[in-house]
PAPAKE-989840 format. One record per residue (C-alpha): residue in three letters; x, y, z. Coordinates in steps of 0.5 Angstrom, whole numbers, plus 500, padded with zeros to 3 digits. Layout:
BEGIN
rec residu=ALA east=X north=Y up=Z
...
END
This chain:
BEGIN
rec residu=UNK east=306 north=701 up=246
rec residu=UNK east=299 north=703 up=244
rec residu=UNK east=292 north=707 up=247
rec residu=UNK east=285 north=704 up=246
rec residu=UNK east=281 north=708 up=250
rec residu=UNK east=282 north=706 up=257
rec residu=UNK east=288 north=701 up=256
rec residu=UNK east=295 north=702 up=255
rec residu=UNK east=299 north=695 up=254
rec residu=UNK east=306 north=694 up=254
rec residu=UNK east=309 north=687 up=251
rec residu=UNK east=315 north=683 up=251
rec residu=UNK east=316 north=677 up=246
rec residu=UNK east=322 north=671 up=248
rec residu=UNK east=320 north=665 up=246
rec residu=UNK east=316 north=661 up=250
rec residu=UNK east=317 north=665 up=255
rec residu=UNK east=313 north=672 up=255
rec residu=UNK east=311 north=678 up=260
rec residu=UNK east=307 north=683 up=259
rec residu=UNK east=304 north=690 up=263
rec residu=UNK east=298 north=692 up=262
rec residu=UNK east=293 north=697 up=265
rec residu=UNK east=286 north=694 up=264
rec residu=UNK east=279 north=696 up=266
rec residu=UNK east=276 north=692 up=271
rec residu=UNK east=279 north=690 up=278
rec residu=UNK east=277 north=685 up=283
rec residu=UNK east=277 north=689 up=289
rec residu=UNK east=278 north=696 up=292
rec residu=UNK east=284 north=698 up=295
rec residu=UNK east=279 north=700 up=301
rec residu=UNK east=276 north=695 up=306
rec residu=UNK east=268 north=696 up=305
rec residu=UNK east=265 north=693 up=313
rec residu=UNK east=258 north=693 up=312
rec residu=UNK east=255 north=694 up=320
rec residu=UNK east=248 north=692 up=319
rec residu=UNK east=250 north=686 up=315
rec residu=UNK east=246 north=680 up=319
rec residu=UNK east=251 north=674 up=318
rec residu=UNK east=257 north=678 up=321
rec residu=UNK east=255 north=676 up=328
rec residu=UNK east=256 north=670 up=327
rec residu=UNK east=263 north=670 up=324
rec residu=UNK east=269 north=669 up=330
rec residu=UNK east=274 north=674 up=330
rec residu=UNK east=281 north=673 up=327
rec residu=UNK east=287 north=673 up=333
rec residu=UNK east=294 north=674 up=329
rec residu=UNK east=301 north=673 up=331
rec residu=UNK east=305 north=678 up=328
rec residu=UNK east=313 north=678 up=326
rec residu=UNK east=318 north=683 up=327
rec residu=UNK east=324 north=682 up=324
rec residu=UNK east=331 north=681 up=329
rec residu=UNK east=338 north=679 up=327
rec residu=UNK east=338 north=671 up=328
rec residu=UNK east=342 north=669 up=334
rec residu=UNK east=344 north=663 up=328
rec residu=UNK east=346 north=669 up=324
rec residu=UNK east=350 north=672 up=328
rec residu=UNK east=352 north=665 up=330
rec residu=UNK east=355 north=663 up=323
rec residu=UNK east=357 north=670 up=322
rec residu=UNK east=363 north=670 up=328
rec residu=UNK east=364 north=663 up=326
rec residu=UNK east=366 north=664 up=319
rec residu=UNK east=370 north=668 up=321
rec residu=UNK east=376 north=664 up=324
rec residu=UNK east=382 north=663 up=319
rec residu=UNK east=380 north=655 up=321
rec residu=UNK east=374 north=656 up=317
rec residu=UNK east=375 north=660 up=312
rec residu=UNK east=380 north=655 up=310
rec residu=UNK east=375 north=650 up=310
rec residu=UNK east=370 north=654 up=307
rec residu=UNK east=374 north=654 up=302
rec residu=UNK east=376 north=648 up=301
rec residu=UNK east=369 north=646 up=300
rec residu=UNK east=367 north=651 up=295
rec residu=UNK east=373 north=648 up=290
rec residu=UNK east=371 north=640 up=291
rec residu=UNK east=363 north=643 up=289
rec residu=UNK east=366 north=647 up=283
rec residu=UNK east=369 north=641 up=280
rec residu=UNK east=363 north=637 up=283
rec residu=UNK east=359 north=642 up=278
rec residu=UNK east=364 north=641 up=273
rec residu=UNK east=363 north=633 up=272
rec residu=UNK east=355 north=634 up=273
rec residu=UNK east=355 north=639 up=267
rec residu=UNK east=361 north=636 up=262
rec residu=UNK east=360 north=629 up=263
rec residu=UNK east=352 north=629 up=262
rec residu=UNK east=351 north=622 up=259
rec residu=UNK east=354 north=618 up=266
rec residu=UNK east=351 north=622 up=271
rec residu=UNK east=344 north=623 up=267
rec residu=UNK east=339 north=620 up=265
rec residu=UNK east=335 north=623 up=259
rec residu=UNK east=328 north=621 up=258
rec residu=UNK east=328 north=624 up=251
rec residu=UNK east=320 north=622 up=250
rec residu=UNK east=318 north=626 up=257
rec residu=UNK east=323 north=632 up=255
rec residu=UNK east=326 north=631 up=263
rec residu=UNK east=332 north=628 up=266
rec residu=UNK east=334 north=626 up=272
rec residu=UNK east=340 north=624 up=277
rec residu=UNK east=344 north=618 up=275
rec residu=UNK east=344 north=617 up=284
rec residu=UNK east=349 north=610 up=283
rec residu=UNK east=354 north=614 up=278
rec residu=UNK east=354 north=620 up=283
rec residu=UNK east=355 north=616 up=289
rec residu=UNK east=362 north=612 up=286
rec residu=UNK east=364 north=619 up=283
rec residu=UNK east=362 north=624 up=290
rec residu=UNK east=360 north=620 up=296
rec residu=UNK east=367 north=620 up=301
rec residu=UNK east=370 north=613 up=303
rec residu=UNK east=368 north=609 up=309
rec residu=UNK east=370 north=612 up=315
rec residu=UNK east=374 north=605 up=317
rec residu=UNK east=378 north=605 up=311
rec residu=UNK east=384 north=608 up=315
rec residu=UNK east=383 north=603 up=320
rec residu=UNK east=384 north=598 up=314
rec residu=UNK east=390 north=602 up=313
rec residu=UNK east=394 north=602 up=320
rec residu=UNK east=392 north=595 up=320
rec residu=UNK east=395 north=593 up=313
rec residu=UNK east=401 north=598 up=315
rec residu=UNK east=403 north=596 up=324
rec residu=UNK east=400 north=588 up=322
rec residu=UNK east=396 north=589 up=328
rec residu=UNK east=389 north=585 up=327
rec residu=UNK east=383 north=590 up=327
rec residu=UNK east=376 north=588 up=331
rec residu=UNK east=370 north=587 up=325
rec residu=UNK east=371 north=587 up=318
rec residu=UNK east=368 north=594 up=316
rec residu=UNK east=363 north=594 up=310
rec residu=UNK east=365 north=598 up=304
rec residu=UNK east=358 north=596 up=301
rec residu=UNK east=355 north=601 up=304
rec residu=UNK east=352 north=607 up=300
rec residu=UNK east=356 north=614 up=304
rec residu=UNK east=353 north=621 up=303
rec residu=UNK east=357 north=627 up=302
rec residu=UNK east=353 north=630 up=308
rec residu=UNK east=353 north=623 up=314
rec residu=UNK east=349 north=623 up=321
rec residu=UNK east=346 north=631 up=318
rec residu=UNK east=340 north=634 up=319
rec residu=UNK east=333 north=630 up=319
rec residu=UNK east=333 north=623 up=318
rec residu=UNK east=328 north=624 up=312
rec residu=UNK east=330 north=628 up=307
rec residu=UNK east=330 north=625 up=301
rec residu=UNK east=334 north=628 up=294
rec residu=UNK east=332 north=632 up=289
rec residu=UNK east=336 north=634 up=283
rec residu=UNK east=334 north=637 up=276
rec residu=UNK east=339 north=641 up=271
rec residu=UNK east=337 north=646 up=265
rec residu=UNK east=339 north=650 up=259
rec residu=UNK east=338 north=657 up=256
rec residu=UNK east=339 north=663 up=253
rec residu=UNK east=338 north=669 up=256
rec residu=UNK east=340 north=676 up=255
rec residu=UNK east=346 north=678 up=259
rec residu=UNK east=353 north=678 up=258
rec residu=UNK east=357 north=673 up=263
rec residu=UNK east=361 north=679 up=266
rec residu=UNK east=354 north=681 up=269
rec residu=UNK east=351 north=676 up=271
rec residu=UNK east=356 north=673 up=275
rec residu=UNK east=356 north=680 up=278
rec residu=UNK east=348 north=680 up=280
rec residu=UNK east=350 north=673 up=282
rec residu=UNK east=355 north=676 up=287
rec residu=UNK east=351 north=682 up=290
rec residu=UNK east=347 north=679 up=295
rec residu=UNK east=342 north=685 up=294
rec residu=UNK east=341 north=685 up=286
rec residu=UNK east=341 north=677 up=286
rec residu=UNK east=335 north=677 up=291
rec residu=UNK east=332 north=683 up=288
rec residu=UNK east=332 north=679 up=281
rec residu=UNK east=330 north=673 up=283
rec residu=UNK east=324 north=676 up=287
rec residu=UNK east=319 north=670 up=286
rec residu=UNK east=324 north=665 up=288
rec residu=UNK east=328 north=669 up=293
rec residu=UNK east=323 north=671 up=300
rec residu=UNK east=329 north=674 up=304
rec residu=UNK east=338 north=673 up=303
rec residu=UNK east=343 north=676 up=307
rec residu=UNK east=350 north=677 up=307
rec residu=UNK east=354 north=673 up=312
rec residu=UNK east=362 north=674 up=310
rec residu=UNK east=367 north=676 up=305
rec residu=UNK east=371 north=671 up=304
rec residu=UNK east=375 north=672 up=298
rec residu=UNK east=373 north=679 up=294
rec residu=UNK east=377 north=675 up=288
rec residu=UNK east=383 north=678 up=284
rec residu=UNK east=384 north=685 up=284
rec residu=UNK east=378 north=688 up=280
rec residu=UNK east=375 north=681 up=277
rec residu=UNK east=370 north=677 up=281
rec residu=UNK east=375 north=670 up=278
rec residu=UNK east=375 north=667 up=286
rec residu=UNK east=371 north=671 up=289
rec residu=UNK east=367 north=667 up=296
rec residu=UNK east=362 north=669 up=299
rec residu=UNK east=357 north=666 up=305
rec residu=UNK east=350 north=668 up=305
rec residu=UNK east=344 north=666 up=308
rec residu=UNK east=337 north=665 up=304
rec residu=UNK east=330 north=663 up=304
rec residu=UNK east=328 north=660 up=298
rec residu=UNK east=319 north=660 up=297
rec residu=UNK east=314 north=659 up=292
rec residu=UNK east=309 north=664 up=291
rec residu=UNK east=303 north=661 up=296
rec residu=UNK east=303 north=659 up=303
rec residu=UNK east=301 north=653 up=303
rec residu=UNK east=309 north=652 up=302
rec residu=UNK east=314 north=652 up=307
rec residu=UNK east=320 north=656 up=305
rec residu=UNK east=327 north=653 up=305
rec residu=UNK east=333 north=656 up=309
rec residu=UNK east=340 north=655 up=308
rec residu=UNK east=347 north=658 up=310
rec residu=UNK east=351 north=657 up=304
rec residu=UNK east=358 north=659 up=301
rec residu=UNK east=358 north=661 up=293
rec residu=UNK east=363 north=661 up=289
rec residu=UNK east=365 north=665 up=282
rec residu=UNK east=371 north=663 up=278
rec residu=UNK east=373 north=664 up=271
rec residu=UNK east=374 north=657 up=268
rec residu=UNK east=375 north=660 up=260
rec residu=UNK east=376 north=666 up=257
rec residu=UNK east=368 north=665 up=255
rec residu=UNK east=365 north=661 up=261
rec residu=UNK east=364 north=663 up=268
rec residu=UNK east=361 north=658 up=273
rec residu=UNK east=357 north=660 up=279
rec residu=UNK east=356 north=655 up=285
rec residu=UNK east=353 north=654 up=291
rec residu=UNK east=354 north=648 up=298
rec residu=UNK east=351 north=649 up=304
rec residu=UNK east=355 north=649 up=310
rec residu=UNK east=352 north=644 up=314
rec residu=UNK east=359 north=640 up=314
rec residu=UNK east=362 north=645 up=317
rec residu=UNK east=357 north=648 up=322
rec residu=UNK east=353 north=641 up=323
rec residu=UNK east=345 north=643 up=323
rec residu=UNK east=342 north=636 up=327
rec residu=UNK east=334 north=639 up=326
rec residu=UNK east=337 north=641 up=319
rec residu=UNK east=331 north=641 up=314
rec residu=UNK east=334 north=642 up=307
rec residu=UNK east=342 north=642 up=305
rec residu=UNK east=344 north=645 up=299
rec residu=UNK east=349 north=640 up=296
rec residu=UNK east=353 north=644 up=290
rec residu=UNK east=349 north=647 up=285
rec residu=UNK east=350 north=652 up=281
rec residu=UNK east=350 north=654 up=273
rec residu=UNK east=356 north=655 up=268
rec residu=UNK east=355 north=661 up=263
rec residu=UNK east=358 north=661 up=256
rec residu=UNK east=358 north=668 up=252
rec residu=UNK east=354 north=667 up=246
rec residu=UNK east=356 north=675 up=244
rec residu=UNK east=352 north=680 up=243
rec residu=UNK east=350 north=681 up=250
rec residu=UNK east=347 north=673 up=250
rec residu=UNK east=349 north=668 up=255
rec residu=UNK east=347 north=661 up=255
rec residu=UNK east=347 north=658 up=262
rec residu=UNK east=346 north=651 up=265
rec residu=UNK east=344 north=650 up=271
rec residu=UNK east=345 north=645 up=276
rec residu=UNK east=339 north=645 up=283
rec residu=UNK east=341 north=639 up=287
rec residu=UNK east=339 north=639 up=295
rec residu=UNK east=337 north=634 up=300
rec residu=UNK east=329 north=636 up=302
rec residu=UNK east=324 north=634 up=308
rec residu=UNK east=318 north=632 up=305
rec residu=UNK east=313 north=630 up=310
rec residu=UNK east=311 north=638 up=313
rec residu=UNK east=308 north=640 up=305
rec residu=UNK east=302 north=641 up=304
rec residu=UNK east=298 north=635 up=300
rec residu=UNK east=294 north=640 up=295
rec residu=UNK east=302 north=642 up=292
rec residu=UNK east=306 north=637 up=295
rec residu=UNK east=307 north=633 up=287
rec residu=UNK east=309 north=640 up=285
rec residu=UNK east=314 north=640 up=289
rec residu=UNK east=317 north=633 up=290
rec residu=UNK east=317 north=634 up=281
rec residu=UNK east=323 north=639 up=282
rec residu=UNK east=319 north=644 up=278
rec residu=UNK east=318 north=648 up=284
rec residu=UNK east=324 north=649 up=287
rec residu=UNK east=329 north=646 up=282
rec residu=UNK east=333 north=648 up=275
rec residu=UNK east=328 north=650 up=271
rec residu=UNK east=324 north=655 up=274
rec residu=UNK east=331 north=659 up=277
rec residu=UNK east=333 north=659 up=270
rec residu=UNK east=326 north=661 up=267
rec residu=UNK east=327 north=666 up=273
rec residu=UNK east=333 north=669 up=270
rec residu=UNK east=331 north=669 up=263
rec residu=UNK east=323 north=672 up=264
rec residu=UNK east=328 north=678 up=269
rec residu=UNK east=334 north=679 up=264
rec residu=UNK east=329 north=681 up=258
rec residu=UNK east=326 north=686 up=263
rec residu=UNK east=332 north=689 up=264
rec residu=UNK east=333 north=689 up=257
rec residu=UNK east=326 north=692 up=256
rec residu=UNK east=328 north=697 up=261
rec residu=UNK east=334 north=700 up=258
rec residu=UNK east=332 north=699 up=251
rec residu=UNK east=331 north=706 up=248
rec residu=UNK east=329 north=704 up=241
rec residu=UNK east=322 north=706 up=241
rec residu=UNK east=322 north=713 up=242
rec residu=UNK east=315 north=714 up=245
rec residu=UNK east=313 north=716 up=251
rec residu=UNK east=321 north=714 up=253
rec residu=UNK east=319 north=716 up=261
rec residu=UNK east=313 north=713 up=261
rec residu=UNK east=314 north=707 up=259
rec residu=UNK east=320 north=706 up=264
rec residu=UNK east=316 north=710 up=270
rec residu=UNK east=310 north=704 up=269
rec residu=UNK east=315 north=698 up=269
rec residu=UNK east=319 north=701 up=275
rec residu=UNK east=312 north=701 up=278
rec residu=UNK east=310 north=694 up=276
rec residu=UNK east=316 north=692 up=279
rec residu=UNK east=315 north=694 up=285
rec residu=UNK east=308 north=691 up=284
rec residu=UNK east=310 north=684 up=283
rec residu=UNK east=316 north=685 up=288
rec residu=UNK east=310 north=686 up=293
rec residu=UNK east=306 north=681 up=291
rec residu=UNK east=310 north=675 up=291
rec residu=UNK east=313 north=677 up=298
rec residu=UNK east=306 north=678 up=301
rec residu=UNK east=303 north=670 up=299
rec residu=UNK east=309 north=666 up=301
rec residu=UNK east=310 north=662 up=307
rec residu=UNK east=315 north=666 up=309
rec residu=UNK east=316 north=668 up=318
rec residu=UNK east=314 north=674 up=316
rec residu=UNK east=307 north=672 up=314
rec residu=UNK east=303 north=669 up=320
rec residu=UNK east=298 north=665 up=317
rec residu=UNK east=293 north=662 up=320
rec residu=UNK east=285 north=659 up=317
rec residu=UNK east=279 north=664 up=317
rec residu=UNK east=274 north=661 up=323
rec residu=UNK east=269 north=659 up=319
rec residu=UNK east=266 north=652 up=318
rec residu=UNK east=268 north=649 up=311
rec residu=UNK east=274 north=655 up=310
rec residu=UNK east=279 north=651 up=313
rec residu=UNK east=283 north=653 up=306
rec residu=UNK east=282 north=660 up=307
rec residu=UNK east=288 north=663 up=310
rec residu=UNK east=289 north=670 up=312
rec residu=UNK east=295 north=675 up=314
rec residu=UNK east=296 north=682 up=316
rec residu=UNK east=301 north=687 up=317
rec residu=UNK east=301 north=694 up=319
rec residu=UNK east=303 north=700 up=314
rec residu=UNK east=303 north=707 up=318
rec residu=UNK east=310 north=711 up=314
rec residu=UNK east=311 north=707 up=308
rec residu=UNK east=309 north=713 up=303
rec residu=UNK east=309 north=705 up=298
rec residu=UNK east=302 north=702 up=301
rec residu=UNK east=296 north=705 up=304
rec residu=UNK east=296 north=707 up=311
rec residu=UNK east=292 north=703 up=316
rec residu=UNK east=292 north=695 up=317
rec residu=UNK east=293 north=691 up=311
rec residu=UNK east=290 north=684 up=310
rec residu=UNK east=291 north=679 up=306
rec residu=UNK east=286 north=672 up=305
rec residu=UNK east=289 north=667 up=300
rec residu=UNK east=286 north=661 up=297
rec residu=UNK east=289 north=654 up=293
rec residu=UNK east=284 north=651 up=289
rec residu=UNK east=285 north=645 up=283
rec residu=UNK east=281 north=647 up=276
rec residu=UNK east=280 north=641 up=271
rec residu=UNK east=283 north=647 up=266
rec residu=UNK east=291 north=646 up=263
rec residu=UNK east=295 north=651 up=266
rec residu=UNK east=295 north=655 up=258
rec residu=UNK east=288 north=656 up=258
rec residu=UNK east=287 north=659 up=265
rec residu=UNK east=292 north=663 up=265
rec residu=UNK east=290 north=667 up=257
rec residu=UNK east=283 north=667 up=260
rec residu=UNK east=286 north=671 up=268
rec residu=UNK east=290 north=676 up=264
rec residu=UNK east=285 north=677 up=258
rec residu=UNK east=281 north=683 up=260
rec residu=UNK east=275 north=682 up=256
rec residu=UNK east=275 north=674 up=260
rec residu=UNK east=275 north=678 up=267
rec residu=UNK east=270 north=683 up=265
rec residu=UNK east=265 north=677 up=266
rec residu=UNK east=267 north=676 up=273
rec residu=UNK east=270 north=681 up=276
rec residu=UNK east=267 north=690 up=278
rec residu=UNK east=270 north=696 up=274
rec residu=UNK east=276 north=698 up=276
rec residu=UNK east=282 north=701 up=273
rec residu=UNK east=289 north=697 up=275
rec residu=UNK east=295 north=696 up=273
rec residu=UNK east=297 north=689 up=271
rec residu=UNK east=303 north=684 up=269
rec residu=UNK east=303 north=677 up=267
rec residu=UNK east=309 north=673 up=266
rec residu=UNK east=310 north=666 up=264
rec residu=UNK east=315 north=660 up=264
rec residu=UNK east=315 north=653 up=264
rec residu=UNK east=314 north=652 up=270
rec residu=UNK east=309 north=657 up=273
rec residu=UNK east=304 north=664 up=270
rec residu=UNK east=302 north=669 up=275
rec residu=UNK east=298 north=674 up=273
rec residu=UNK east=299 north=681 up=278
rec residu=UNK east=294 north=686 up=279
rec residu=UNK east=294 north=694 up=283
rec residu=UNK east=288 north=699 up=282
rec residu=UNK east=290 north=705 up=281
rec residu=UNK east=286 north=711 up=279
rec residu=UNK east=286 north=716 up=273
rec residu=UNK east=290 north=722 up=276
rec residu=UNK east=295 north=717 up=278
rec residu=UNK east=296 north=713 up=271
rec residu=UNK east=297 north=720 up=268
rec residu=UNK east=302 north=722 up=272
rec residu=UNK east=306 north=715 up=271
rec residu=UNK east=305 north=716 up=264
rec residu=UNK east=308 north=723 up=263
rec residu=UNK east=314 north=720 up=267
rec residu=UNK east=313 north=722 up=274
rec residu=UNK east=317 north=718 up=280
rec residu=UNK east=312 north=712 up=281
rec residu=UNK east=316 north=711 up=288
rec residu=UNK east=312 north=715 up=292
rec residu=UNK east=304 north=712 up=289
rec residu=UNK east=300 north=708 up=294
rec residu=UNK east=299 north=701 up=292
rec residu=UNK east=296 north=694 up=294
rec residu=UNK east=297 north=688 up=290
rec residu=UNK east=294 north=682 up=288
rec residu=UNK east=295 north=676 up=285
rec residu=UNK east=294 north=670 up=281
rec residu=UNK east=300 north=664 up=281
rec residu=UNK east=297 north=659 up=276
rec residu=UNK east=302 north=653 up=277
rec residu=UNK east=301 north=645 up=273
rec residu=UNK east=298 north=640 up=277
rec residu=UNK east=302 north=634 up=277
rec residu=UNK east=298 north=629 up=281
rec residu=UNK east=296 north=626 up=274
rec residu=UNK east=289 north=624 up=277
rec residu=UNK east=286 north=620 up=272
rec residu=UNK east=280 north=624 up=269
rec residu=UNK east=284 north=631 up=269
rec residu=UNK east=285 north=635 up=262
rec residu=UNK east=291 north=632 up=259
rec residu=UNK east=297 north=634 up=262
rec residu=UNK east=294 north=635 up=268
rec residu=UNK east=289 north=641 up=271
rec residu=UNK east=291 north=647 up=275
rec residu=UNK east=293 north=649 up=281
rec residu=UNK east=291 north=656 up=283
rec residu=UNK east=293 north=660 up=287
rec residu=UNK east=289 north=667 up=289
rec residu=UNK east=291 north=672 up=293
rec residu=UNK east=288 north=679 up=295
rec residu=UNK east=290 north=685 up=299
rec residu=UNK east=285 north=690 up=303
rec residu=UNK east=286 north=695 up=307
rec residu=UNK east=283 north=696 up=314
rec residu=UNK east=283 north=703 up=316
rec residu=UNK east=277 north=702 up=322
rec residu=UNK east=276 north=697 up=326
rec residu=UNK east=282 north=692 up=324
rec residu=UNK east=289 north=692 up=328
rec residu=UNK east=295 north=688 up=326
rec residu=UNK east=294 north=682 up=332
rec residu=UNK east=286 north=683 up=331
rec residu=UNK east=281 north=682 up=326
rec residu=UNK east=274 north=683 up=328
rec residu=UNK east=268 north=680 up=326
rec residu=UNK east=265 north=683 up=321
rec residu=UNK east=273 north=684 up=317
rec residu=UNK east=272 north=676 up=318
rec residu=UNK east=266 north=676 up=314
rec residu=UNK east=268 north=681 up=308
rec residu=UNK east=275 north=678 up=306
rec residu=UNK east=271 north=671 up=306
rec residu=UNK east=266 north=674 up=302
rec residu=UNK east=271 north=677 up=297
rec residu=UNK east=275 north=670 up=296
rec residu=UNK east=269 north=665 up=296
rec residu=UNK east=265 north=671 up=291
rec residu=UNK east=272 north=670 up=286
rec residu=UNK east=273 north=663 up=286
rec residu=UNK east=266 north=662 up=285
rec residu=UNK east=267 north=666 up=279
rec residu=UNK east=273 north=664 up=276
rec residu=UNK east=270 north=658 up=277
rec residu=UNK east=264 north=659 up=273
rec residu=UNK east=266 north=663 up=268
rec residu=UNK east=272 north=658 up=265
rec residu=UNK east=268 north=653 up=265
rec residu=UNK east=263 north=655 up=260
END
């Protein structure tokens, strides 16, 4: 930890993953919404109708709830997870028959032929091949049994296509603890934030034996999103599974229900995903992760859809780049070797939690967040939503309004990433503000998240007050790689840069209704940072 005049930097280091909380000097906005009533083109911008979401218990929900409860359903659950985790088993042991590496690329994929001989059911009208052998009776058509059969027949859309990927690391955390956040539904949603907009236990199936988690079984609900609102989030009802396989090696795994509780409109099923975590000693596990689902395509938006059907979006590497970036902020968390400013420093990363929590919940697709594009001609990419913060000692009372925008840079990812995150870079571009800022990277995505705050209250947080209480709006930026590979583009491809950034309205605003002049404020507040960002990365 360091003091330079205005500055106060914390920095984690692992490897190619890193994060960082930093207080910089300036921000891209107030916290206060300026509306300029005088301003002669405000007349001539439309007002915004929104929609606004409050959450209810889904009859589906409650739906699944019940069902599960059934002993025929808990049997079949059962029966269910156990067929994935030997699924998982193969797909993680036996690697060179069920994967194809392309060691020049550094990717792999799904070897579909093997994983179709080894897990697709038999043809339906095998049994009656059987009778037929077994009474001698003759049997109207010869069935075909050179069909390919998928695990889930005649579920969910007809448009669904397979997206498979694995990956492996190291992370800080001890078998015996991940496996327990993974089966708290609450402390799993809490670590996977960027990738998890909402999740719910369902049912307890099984609690496991006596004290340990070795069998326990569980069936939860979860909307899994990216961090813009240009993509959908993906819903699913599923079973997870935890089992003990080793002294050493614990494994985690998830299915969709949709075998059990058919879903005709289904847009995304889970099939068996999940990781194997070794101990490595010294509180380190090393973790490999299978993500393997059947996806609709047709409704992503052009801009991000190569991201996505890459598998980087929602696939192996960006969950276990997730765990291993959230397990070194645990550790940083606890670590009481640095003997400075101990509270301090623990206050600022609870509150830069809170922060980035807030950020990723706000930009994403998720129910929650209407969006709809700013009525004005040629800002059709522009987005906006609201919401109204009235008790919430956490946010700014009034309406809170967030616009966001996607737009592709020339630039690599690396680079325009280092240029948002470095202060001095931003001092090109944006007013004088103080903010607290985290930037965190992986492999598949940076994001660089921001809050102003005032002097008074960076004291206070410094000298180890409780954070819970202090005011904050976060924005953002998710820098995220382009994988189009349009000719002409920076090697590797370009960026696609997603900003996000919260107002508050204290005045003429209402959740349901933004007047014009609030129209024209936040379009001038994002169209001014693109053009800025823009010019500043390309000199």
């Amino acid at each position: 930890m360091k003091w330079a005049n205005d500055e106060v930097a914390i920095k984690m280091d692992s490897g190619n993953k890193s994060e960082n909380m930093e207080i910089e000097n300036p921000s891209p906005i107030d916290t206060s919404l300026k509306t300029h009533q005088n301003s002669p083109n405000a007349q001539h911008k439309s007002p915004v109708d929104l929609e606004t979401y409050d959450y209810v218990p889904r009859a589906s929900d409650l739906l699944v709830s019940v069902s599960v409860r059934a002993d025929v359903n808990k049997h079949k659950i059962t029966n269910l997870v156990i067929s994935a985790m030997e699924e998982i088993r193969q797909l993680v042991i036996e690697q060179e028959a069920l994967w194809v590496f392309d060691m020049d690329a550094g990717t792999c994929s799904l070897n579909v032929v093997e994983y179709k001989k080894r897990f697709s059911p038999l043809d339906p009208t095998l049994d009656e091949i059987v009778k037929m052998i077994k009474t001698e009776e003759p049997i109207l058509g010869i069935p075909n049994l050179n069909e390919d059969f998928e695990v889930f027949p005649e579920i969910g859309s007809m448009c669904l296509e397979r997206e498979a990927s694995r990956d492996i690391g190291l992370v800080c955390m001890s078998p015996e603890n991940l496996v327990e956040m993974f089966m708290d539904v609450d402390q799993w949603s809490r670590m996977f934030y960027s990738n998890v907009a909402n999740a719910k236990l369902l049912e307890v199936i099984s609690r496991g034996e006596g004290s340990s988690l070795d069998g326990a079984i569980q069936v939860m609900t979860a909307e899994f999103q990216v961090s813009s609102p240009l993509v959908e989030t993906r819903e699913s009802y599923f079973a997870r599974y935890s089992k003990q396989l080793s002294v050493n090696i614990w494994a985690v795994v998830d299915v969709s229900l949709e075998t059990i509780f058919p879903n005709p409109t289904a847009t995304f099923l889970r099939r068996p995903s999940g990781c194997f975590i070794q101990s490595m000693g010294d509180g380190y596990s090393k973790v490999l992760w299978i993500e393997h689902s059947e996806v609709d395509y047709t409704l992503v938006h052009h801009l991000l859809k190569p991201l996505v059907t890459s598998g980087l979006a929602f696939g192996a590497k960006r969950w276990l780049g997730t765990l291993a970036l959230q397990c070194d902020r645990v550790a940083a968390y606890v670590d009481d070797r640095v003997p400075l400013m101990q509270d301090g420093r623990k206050s600022i990363l609870k509150l830069a939690d809170r922060m980035t929590r807030s950020y990723h919940a706000g930009v994403s697709a998720s129910p929650e967040n209407v969006w709809k594009p700013i009525p004005i001609p040629g800002a059709e990419d522009i987005l906006v939503t609201t919401r109204y913060s009235e008790d919430d000692p956490q946010t700014p009372r009034g309406v809170c309004i967030t616009v966001a925008t996607t737009i592709w840079l020339p630039n690599h990812p690396s680079n325009v990433f280092e240029f948002l995150r470095n202060g001095d870079h931003r001092r090109q571009t944006l007013p004088l503000i103080f903010y607290l800022q985290e930037s965190q990277t992986t492999s598949t995505g940076s994001y660089v998240v921001y809050a102003p705050v005032d002097l008074f209250t960076m004291n206070s947080v410094l000298s180890g007050d409780n954070p819970d209480n202090i005011q904050i709006l976060a924005s953002g930026f998710a820098v995220l790689p382009d994988q189009s590979g349009t000719p002409g583009r920076e090697e590797n491809g370009g960026t696609l840069l997603t900003i996000a950034i919260q107002v508050v309205d204290q005045h003429s605003s209402t959740p349901q209704y933004l007047p014009p002049i609030s129209v024209l404020t936040v379009y001038s507040i994002i169209t001014e940072t693109v053009k800025l960002i823009r010019a500043a990365i390309s000199q």
